[in-house]
N, CA, C and O atoms as a DFTB+ gen file, in Angstrom:
476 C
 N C O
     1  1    -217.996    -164.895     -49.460
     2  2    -216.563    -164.840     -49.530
     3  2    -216.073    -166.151     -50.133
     4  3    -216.286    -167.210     -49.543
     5  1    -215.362    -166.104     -51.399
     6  2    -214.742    -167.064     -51.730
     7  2    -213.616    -167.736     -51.268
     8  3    -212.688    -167.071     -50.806
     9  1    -213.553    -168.862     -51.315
    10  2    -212.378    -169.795     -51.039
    11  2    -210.595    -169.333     -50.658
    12  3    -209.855    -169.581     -49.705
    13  1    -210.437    -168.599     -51.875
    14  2    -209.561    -168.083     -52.014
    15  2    -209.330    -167.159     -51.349
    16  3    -208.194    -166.984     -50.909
    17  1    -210.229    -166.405     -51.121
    18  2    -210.352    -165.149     -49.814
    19  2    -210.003    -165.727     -49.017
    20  3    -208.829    -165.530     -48.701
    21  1    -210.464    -166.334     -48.556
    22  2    -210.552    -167.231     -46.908
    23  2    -209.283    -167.238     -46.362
    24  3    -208.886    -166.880     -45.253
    25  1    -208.386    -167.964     -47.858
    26  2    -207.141    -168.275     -47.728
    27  2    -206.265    -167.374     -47.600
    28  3    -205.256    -167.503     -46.907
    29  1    -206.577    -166.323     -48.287
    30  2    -205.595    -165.190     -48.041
    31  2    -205.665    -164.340     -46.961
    32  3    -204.734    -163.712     -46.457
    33  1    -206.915    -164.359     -46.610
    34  2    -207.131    -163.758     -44.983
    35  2    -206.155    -164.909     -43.761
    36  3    -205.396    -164.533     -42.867
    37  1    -206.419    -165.945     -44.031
    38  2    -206.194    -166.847     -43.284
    39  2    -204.412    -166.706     -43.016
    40  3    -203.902    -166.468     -41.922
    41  1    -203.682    -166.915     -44.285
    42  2    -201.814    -166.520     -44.367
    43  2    -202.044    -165.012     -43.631
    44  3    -201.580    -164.995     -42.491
    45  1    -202.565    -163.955     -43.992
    46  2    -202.362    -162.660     -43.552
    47  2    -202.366    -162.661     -42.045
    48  3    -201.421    -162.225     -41.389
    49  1    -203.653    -163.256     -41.428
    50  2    -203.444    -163.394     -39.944
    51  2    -202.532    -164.612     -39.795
    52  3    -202.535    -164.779     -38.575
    53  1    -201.916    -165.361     -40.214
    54  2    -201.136    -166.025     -39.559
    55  2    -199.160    -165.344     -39.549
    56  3    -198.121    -165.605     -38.941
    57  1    -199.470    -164.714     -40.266
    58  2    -198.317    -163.342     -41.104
    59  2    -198.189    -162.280     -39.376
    60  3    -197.276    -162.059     -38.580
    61  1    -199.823    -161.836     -39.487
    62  2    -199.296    -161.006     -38.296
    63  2    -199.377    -161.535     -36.943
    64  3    -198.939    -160.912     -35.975
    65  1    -200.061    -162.941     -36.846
    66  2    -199.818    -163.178     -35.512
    67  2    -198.336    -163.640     -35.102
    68  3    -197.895    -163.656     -33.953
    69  1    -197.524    -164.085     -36.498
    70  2    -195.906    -164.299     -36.117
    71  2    -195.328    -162.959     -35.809
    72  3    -194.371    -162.702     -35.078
    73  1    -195.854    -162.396     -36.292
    74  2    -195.021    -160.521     -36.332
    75  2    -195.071    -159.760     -34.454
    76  3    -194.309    -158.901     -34.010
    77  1    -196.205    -160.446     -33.729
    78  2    -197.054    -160.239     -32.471
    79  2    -196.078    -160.691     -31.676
    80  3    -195.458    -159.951     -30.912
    81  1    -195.835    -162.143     -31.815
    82  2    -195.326    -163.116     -31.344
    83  2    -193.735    -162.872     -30.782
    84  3    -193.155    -162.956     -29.699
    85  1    -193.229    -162.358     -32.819
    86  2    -191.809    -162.348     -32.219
    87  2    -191.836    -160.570     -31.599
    88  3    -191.095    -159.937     -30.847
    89  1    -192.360    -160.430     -31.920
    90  2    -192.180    -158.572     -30.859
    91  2    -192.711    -158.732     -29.669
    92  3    -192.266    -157.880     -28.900
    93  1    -193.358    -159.342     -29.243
    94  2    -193.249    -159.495     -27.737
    95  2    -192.110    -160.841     -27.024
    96  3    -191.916    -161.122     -25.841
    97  1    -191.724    -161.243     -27.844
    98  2    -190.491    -162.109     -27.258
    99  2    -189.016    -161.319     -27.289
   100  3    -187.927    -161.730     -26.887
   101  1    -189.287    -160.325     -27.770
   102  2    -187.850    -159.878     -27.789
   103  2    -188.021    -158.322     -26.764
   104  3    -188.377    -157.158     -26.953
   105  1    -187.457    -159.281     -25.477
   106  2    -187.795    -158.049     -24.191
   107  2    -185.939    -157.615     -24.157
   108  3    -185.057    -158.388     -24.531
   109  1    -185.747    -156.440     -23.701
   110  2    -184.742    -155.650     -23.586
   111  2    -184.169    -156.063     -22.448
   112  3    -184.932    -156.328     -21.518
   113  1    -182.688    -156.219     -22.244
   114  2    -182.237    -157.090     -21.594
   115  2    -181.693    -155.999     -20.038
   116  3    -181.495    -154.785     -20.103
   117  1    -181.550    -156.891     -18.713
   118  2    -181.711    -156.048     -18.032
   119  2    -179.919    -155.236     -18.150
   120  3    -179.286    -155.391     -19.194
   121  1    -179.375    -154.511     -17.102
   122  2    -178.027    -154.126     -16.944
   123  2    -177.354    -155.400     -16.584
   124  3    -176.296    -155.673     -17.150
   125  1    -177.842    -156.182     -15.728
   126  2    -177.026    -157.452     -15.100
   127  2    -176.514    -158.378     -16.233
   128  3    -175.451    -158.941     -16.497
   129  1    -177.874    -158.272     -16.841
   130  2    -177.323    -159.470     -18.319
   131  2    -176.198    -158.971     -19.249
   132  3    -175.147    -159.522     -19.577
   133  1    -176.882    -157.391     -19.688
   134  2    -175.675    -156.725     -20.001
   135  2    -174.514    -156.817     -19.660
   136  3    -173.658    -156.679     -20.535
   137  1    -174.182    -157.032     -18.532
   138  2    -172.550    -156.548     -17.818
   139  2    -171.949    -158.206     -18.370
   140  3    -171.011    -158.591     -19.069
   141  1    -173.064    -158.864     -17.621
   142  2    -172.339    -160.778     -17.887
   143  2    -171.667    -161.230     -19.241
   144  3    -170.643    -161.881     -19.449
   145  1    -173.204    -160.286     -20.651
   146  2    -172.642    -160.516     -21.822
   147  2    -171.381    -159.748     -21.944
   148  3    -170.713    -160.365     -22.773
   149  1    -170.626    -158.567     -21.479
   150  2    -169.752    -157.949     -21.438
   151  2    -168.381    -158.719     -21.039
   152  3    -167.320    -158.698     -21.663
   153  1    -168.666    -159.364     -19.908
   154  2    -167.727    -159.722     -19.241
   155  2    -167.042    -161.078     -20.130
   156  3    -165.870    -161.429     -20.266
   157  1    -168.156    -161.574     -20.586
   158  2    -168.159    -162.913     -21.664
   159  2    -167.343    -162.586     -22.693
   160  3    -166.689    -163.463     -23.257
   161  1    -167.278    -161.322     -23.056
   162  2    -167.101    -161.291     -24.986
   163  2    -165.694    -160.701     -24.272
   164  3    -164.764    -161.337     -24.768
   165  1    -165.247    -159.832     -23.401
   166  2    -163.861    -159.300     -22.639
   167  2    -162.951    -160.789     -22.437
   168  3    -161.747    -161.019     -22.543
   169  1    -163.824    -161.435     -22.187
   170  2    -162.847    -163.036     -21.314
   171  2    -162.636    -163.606     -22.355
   172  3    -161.520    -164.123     -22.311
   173  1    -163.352    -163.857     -23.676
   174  2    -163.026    -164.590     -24.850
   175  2    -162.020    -163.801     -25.603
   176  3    -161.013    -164.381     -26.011
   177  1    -162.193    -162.523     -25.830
   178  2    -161.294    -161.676     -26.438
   179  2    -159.623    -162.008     -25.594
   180  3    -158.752    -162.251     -26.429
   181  1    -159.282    -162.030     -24.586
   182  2    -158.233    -162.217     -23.632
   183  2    -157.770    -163.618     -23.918
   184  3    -156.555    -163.759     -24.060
   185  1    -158.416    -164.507     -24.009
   186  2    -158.189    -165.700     -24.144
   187  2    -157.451    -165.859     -25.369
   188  3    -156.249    -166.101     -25.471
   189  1    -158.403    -165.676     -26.406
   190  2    -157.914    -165.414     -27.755
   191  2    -156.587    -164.977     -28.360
   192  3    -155.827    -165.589     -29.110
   193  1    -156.498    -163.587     -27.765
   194  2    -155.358    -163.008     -27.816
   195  2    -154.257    -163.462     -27.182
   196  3    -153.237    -162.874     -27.541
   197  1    -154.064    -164.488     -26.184
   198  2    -153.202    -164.922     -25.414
   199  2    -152.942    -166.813     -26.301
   200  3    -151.868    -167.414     -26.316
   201  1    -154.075    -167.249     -26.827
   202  2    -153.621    -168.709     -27.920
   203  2    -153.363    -168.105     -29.042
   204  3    -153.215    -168.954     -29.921
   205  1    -153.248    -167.120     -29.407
   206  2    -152.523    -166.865     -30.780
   207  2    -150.914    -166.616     -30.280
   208  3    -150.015    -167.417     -30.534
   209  1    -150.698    -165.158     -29.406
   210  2    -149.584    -164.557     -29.334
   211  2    -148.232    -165.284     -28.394
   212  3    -147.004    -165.198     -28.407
   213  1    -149.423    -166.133     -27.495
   214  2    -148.462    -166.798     -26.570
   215  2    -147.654    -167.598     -27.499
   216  3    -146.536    -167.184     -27.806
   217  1    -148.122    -168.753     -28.001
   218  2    -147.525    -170.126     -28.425
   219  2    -146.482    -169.437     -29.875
   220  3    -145.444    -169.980     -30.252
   221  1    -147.002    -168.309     -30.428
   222  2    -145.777    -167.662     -31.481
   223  2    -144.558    -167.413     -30.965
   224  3    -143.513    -167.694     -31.550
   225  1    -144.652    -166.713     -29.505
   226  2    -143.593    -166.191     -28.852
   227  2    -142.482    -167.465     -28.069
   228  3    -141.265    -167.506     -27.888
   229  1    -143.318    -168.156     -27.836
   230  2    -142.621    -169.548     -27.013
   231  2    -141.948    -170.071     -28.387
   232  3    -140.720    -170.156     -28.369
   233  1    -142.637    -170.438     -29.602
   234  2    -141.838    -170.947     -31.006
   235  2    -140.540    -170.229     -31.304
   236  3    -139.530    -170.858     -31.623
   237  1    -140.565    -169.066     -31.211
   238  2    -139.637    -167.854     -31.189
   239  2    -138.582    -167.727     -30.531
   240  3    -137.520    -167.252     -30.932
   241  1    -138.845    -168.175     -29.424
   242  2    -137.893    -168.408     -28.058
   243  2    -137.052    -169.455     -28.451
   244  3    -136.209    -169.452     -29.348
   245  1    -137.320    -170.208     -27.805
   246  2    -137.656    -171.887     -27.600
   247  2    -136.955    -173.132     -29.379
   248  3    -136.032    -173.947     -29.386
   249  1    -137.914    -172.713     -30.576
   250  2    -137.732    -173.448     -31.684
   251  2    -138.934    -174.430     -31.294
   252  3    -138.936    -175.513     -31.878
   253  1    -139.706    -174.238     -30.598
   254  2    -140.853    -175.437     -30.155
   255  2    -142.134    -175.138     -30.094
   256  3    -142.646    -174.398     -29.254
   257  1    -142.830    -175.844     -31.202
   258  2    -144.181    -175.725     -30.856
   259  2    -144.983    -176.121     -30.249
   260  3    -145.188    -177.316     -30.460
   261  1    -145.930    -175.431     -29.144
   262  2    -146.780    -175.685     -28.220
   263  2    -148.423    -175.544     -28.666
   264  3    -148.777    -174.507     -29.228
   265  1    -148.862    -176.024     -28.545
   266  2    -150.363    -176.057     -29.143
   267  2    -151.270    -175.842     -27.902
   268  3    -151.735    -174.746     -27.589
   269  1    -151.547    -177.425     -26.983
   270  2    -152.322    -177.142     -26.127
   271  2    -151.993    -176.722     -24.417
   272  3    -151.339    -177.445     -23.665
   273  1    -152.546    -175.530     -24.066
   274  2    -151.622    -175.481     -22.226
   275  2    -152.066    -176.376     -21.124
   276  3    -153.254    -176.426     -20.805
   277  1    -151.234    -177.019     -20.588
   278  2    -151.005    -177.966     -19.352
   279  2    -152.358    -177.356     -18.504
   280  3    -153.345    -178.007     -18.161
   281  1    -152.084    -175.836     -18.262
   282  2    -152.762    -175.446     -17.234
   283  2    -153.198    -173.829     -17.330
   284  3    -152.245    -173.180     -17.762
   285  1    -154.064    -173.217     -17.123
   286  2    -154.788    -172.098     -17.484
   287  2    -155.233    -171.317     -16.146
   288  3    -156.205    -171.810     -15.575
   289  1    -154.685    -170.218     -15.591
   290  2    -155.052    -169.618     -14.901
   291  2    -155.762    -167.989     -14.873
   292  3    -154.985    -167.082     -15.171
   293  1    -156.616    -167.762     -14.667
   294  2    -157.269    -166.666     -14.618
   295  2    -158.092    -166.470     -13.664
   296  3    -158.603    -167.278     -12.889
   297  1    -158.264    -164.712     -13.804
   298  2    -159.602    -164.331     -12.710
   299  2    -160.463    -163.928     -13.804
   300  3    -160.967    -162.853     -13.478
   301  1    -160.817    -164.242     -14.806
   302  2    -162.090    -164.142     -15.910
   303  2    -162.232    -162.795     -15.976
   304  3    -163.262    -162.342     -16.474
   305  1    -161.114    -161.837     -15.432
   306  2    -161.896    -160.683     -15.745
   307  2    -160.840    -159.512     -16.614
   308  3    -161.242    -158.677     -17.424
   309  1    -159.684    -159.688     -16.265
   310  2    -158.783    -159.115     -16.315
   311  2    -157.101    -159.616     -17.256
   312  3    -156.238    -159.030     -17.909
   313  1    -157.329    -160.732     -16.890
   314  2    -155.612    -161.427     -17.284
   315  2    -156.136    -163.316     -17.238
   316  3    -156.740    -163.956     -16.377
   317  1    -155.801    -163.548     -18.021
   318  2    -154.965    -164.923     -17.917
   319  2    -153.538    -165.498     -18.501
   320  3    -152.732    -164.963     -19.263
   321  1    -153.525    -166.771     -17.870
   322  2    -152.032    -166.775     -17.548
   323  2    -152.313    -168.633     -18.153
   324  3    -153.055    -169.496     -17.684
   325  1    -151.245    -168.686     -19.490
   326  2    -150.772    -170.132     -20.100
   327  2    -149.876    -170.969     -19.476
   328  3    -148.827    -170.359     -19.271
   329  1    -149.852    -171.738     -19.213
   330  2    -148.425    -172.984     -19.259
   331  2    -148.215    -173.644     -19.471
   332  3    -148.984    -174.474     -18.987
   333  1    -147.406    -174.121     -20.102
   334  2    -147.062    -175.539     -21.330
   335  2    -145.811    -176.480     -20.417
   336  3    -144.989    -175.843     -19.758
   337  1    -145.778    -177.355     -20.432
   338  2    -144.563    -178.044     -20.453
   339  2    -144.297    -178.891     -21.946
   340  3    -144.968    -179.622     -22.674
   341  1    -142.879    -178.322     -21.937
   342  2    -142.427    -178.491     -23.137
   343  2    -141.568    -180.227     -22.995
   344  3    -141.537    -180.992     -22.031
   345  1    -141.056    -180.345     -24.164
   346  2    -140.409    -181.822     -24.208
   347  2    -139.075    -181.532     -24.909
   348  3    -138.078    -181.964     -24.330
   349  1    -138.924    -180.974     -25.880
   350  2    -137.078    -180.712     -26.125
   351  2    -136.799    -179.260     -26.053
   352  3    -135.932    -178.988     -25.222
   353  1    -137.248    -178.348     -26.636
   354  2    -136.470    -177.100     -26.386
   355  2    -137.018    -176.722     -24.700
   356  3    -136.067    -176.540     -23.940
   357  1    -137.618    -176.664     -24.421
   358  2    -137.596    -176.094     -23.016
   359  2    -138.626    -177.294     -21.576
   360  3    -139.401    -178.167     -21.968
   361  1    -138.473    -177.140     -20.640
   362  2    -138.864    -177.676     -19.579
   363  2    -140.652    -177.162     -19.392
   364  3    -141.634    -177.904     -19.399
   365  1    -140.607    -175.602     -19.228
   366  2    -141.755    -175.088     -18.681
   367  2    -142.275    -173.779     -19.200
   368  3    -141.176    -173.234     -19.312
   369  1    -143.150    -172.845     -19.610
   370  2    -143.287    -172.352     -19.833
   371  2    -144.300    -171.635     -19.467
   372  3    -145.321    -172.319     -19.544
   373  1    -144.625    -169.980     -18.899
   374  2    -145.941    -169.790     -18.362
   375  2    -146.075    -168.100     -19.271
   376  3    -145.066    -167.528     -19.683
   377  1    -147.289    -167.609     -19.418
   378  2    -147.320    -166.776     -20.405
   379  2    -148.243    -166.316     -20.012
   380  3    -149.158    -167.136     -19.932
   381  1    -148.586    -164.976     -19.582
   382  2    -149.704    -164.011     -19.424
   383  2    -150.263    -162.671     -20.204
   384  3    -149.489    -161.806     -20.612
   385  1    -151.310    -162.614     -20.322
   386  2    -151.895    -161.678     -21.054
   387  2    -152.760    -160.848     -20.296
   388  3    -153.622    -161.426     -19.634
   389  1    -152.693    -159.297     -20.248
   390  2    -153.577    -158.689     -19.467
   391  2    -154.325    -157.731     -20.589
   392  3    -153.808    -156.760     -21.142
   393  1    -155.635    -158.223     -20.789
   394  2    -156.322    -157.159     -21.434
   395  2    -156.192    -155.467     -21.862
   396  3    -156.116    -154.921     -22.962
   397  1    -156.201    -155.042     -20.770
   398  2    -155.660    -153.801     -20.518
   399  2    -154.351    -153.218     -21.346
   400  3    -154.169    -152.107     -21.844
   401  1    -153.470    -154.444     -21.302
   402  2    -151.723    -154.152     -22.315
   403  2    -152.307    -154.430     -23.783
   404  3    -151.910    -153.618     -24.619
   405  1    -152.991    -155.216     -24.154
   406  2    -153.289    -155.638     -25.566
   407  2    -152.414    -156.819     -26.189
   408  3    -152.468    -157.161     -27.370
   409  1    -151.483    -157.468     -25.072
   410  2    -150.238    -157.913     -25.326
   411  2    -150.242    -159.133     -24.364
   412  3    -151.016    -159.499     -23.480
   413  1    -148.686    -159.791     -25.048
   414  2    -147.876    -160.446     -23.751
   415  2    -147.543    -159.461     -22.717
   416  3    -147.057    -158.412     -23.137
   417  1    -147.739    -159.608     -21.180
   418  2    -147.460    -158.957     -20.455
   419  2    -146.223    -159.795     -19.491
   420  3    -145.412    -159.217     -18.768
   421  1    -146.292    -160.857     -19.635
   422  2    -144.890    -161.482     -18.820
   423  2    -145.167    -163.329     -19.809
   424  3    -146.003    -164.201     -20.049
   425  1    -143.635    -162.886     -20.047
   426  2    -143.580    -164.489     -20.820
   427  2    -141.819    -164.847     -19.929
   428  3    -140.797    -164.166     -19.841
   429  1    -142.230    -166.365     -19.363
   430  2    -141.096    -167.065     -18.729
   431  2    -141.291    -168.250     -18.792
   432  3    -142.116    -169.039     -18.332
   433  1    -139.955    -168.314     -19.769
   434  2    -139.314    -169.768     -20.035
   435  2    -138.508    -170.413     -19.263
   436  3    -137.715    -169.659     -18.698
   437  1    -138.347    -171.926     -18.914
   438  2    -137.318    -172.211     -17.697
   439  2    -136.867    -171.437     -16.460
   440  3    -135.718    -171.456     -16.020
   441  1    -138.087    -170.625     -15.849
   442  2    -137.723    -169.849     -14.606
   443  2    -136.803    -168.456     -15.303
   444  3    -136.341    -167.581     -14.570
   445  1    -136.651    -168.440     -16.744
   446  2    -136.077    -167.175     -17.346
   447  2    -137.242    -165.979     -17.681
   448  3    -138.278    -166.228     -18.297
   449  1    -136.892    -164.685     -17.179
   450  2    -138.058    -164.034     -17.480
   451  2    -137.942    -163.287     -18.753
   452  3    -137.837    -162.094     -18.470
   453  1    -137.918    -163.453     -19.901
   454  2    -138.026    -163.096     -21.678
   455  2    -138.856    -161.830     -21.661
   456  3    -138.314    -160.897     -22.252
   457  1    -140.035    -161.572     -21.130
   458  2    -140.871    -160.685     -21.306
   459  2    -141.818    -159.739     -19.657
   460  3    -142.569    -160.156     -18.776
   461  1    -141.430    -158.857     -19.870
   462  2    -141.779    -158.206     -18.489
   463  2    -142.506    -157.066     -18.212
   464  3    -141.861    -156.499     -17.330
   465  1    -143.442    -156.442     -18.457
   466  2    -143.968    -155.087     -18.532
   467  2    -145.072    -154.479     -17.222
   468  3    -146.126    -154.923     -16.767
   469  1    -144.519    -153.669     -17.012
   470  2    -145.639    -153.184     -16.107
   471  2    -146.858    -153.001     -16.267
   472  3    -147.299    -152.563     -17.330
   473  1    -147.810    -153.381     -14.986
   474  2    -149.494    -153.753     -15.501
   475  2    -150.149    -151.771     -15.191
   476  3    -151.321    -151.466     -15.414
């Protein structure tokens, strides 16, 4: 067997022992992991949707832009809830989003309630 053989045998098994390798590393994930990655990509989606729509609606209101919230409340699963304190157009501001609506579900400015919908 020539040289060159050697070599090409040699890449070929090293070809399929990567092929071995990554197919037995890629094990099927259980339901638990499943649900967590679920719950993960639901809580980012909510989040998301609540730093875009909130801080448009407070600009809207208000004439004031809010960027980052004071304070962030949620149960990670369902809704979270923004609040800004503002510096000239308004005092306070708190803003919730419930997955489920696709929306603002209650936006209140200065103890004023602007936005109100049933969950």
């Amino acid at each position: 067997m020539s040289e060159t053989s050697k070599m090409l045998w040699a890449v070929l098994g090293a070809f399929a022992i990567g092929f071995i390798v990554v197919g037995l590393s890629k094990q099927e994930e259980s339901p638990e992991q499943k649900e967590a990655a679920s719950m993960i990509r639901n809580y980012v989606t909510i989040q998301s949707m609540a730093n875009q729509k909130c801080p448009e609606a407070i600009l809207k209101q208000t004439g004031e832009e809010v960027y980052f919230p004071s304070e962030t409340v949620s149960d990670k699963e369902t809704y979270i809830t923004l609040k800004w304190v503002g510096e000239k157009g308004f005092k306070k501001a708190s803003c919730t989003v419930y997955g489920t609506l696709g929306g603002i579900s209650e936006l209140i400015i200065d103890d004023k309630v602007i936005i109100k919908k049933k969950i």
